[in-house]
C-alpha positions as CSV (number, residue, x, y, z in Angstrom):
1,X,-57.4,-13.5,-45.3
2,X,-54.7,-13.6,-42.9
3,X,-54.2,-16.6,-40.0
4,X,-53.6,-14.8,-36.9
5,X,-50.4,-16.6,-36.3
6,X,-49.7,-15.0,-40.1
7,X,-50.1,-11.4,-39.0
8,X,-48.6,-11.9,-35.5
9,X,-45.0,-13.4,-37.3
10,X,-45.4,-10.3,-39.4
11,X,-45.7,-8.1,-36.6
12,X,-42.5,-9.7,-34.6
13,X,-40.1,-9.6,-37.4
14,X,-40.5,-6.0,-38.7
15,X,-41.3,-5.2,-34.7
16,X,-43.9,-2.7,-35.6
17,X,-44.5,-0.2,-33.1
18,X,-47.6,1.0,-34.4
19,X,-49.6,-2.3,-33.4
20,X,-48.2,-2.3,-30.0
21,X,-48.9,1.3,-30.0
22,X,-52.5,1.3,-30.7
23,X,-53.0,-2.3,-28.5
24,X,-54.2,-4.4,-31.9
25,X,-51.5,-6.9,-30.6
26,X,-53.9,-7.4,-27.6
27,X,-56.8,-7.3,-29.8
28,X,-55.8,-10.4,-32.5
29,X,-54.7,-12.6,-29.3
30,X,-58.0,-11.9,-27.5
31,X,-59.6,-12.6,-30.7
32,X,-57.4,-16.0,-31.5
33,X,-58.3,-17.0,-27.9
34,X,-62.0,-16.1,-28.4
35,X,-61.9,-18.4,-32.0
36,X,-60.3,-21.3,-29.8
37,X,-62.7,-21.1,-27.2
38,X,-66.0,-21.8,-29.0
39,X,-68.7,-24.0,-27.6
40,X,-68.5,-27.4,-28.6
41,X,-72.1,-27.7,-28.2
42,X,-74.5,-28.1,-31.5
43,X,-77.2,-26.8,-29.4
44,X,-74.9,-23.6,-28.0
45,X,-76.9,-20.1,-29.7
46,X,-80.3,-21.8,-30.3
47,X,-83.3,-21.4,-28.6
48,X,-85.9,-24.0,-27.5
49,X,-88.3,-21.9,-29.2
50,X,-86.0,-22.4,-32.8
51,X,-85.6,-25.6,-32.1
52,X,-89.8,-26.5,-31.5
53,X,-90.4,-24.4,-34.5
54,X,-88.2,-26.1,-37.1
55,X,-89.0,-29.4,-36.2
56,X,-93.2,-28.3,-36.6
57,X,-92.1,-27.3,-39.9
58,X,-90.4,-30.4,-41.0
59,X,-92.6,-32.8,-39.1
60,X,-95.8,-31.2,-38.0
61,X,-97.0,-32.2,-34.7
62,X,-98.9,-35.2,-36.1
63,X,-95.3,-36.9,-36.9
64,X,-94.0,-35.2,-33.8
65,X,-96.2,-36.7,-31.6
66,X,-95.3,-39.9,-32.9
67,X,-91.8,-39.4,-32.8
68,X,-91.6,-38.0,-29.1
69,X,-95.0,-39.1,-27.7
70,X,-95.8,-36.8,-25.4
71,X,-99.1,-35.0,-24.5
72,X,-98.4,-31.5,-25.8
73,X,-97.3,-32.7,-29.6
74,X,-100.7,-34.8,-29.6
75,X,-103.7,-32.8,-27.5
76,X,-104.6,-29.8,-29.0
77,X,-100.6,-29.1,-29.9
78,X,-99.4,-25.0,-30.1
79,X,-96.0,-24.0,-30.5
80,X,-96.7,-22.0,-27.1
81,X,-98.3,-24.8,-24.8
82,X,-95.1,-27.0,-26.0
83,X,-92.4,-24.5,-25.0
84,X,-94.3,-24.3,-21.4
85,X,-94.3,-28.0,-21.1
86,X,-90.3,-28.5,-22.3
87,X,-89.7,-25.6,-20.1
88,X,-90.6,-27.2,-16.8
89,X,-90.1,-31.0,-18.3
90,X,-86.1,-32.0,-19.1
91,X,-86.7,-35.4,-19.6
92,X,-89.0,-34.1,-22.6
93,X,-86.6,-31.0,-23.6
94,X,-84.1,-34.1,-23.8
95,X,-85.8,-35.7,-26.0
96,X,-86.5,-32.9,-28.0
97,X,-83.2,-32.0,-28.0
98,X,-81.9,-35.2,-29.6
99,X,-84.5,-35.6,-31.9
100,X,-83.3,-32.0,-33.4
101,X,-79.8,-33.0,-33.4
102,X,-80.3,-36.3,-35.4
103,X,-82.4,-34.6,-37.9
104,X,-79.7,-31.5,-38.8
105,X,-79.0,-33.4,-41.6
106,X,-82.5,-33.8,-42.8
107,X,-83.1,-29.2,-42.9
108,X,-79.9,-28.5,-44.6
109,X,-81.5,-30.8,-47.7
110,X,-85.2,-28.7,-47.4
Protein backbone atom coordinates (compact mmCIF):
# COMPACT_ATOMS: atom_id res chain seq x y z
CA UNK A 1 0.00 0.00 0.00
CA UNK A 2 0.87 3.37 -0.97
CA UNK A 3 2.17 6.32 1.76
CA UNK A 4 0.25 9.25 0.98
CA UNK A 5 3.27 11.34 0.41
CA UNK A 6 4.05 8.25 -2.24
CA UNK A 7 0.91 8.82 -4.32
CA UNK A 8 0.96 12.67 -3.90
CA UNK A 9 4.96 12.72 -5.48
CA UNK A 10 3.38 10.56 -8.10
CA UNK A 11 0.65 12.83 -8.81
CA UNK A 12 3.08 16.17 -9.03
CA UNK A 13 5.55 14.75 -11.33
CA UNK A 14 3.32 13.19 -14.14
CA UNK A 15 0.82 16.39 -13.16
CA UNK A 16 -2.18 14.28 -13.61
CA UNK A 17 -5.19 16.11 -14.39
CA UNK A 18 -7.54 13.43 -13.74
CA UNK A 19 -6.95 13.60 -9.77
CA UNK A 20 -7.23 17.24 -9.68
CA UNK A 21 -10.18 16.78 -11.87
CA UNK A 22 -12.24 14.54 -9.86
CA UNK A 23 -10.86 16.37 -6.27
CA UNK A 24 -9.00 12.96 -4.96
CA UNK A 25 -6.04 15.44 -4.38
CA UNK A 26 -8.36 17.04 -1.80
CA UNK A 27 -9.51 13.73 -0.64
CA UNK A 28 -5.76 11.95 0.31
CA UNK A 29 -4.69 15.41 2.13
CA UNK A 30 -7.97 15.48 4.11
CA UNK A 31 -7.38 11.93 4.77
CA UNK A 32 -3.33 12.43 5.67
CA UNK A 33 -4.61 15.27 7.95
CA UNK A 34 -7.34 13.04 9.41
CA UNK A 35 -4.41 10.02 10.08
CA UNK A 36 -2.25 12.89 11.80
CA UNK A 37 -4.80 14.08 13.89
CA UNK A 38 -5.83 11.03 15.93
CA UNK A 39 -6.66 11.13 19.61
CA UNK A 40 -3.83 10.44 21.72
CA UNK A 41 -6.02 9.17 24.30
CA UNK A 42 -6.09 5.15 25.12
CA UNK A 43 -9.46 5.79 26.46
CA UNK A 44 -10.64 7.93 23.06
CA UNK A 45 -13.69 5.34 21.21
CA UNK A 46 -14.48 3.31 24.42
CA UNK A 47 -17.33 3.42 26.50
CA UNK A 48 -17.65 3.39 30.25
CA UNK A 49 -19.97 0.66 29.75
CA UNK A 50 -16.89 -1.46 27.75
CA UNK A 51 -14.69 -0.52 30.05
CA UNK A 52 -16.98 -1.85 33.43
CA UNK A 53 -17.74 -4.89 31.45
CA UNK A 54 -14.19 -6.10 30.63
CA UNK A 55 -12.82 -5.53 33.74
CA UNK A 56 -16.05 -7.83 35.45
CA UNK A 57 -14.87 -10.28 33.09
CA UNK A 58 -11.30 -10.35 34.03
CA UNK A 59 -11.81 -9.56 37.67
CA UNK A 60 -15.29 -10.15 38.79
CA UNK A 61 -16.56 -7.75 41.23
CA UNK A 62 -15.21 -9.71 44.19
CA UNK A 63 -11.50 -8.70 42.99
CA UNK A 64 -12.95 -5.37 41.77
CA UNK A 65 -14.14 -4.41 44.81
CA UNK A 66 -10.97 -5.00 46.26
CA UNK A 67 -9.14 -3.31 43.78
CA UNK A 68 -11.27 0.02 43.64
CA UNK A 69 -13.19 -0.24 47.03
CA UNK A 70 -16.04 1.37 46.41
CA UNK A 71 -19.71 0.60 47.37
CA UNK A 72 -21.19 -0.46 44.03
CA UNK A 73 -18.32 -3.27 43.19
CA UNK A 74 -19.09 -4.74 46.76
CA UNK A 75 -23.06 -4.27 47.78
CA UNK A 76 -25.16 -6.20 45.69
CA UNK A 77 -22.73 -5.18 42.44
CA UNK A 78 -24.70 -5.10 38.64
CA UNK A 79 -23.04 -3.88 35.70
CA UNK A 80 -25.99 -1.28 35.60
CA UNK A 81 -26.07 0.10 39.27
CA UNK A 82 -22.06 0.62 38.60
CA UNK A 83 -22.35 2.64 35.36
CA UNK A 84 -25.02 4.95 37.34
CA UNK A 85 -22.68 5.44 40.21
CA UNK A 86 -19.36 6.18 37.75
CA UNK A 87 -21.72 8.32 35.86
CA UNK A 88 -22.39 10.87 38.48
CA UNK A 89 -18.97 9.99 40.59
CA UNK A 90 -15.41 11.13 38.56
CA UNK A 91 -13.34 10.55 41.30
CA UNK A 92 -14.59 6.84 40.96
CA UNK A 93 -14.73 6.88 36.94
CA UNK A 94 -10.98 7.96 37.58
CA UNK A 95 -10.17 5.30 39.23
CA UNK A 96 -11.80 3.04 37.06
CA UNK A 97 -10.35 4.54 34.37
CA UNK A 98 -6.71 3.85 35.46
CA UNK A 99 -7.29 0.60 36.72
CA UNK A 100 -8.41 -0.27 32.89
CA UNK A 101 -5.50 1.34 31.50
CA UNK A 102 -2.85 -0.54 33.61
CA UNK A 103 -4.46 -3.76 33.02
CA UNK A 104 -4.51 -3.55 28.82
CA UNK A 105 -1.69 -5.60 28.98
CA UNK A 106 -3.26 -8.20 31.14
CA UNK A 107 -6.72 -8.83 28.13
CA UNK A 108 -4.56 -8.89 25.17
CA UNK A 109 -2.92 -12.28 26.96
CA UNK A 110 -6.77 -13.76 27.76
Amino acid sequence: MFEYREILLVILQKKDRTFLEYGLFDIILKKKHKMENKSKDPLHGITLQKIVETLVDYYGFDTLGELIPIKCFNSNPSIKSSLTFLRKTDWARKKVEDLYLKSLSKFGNR
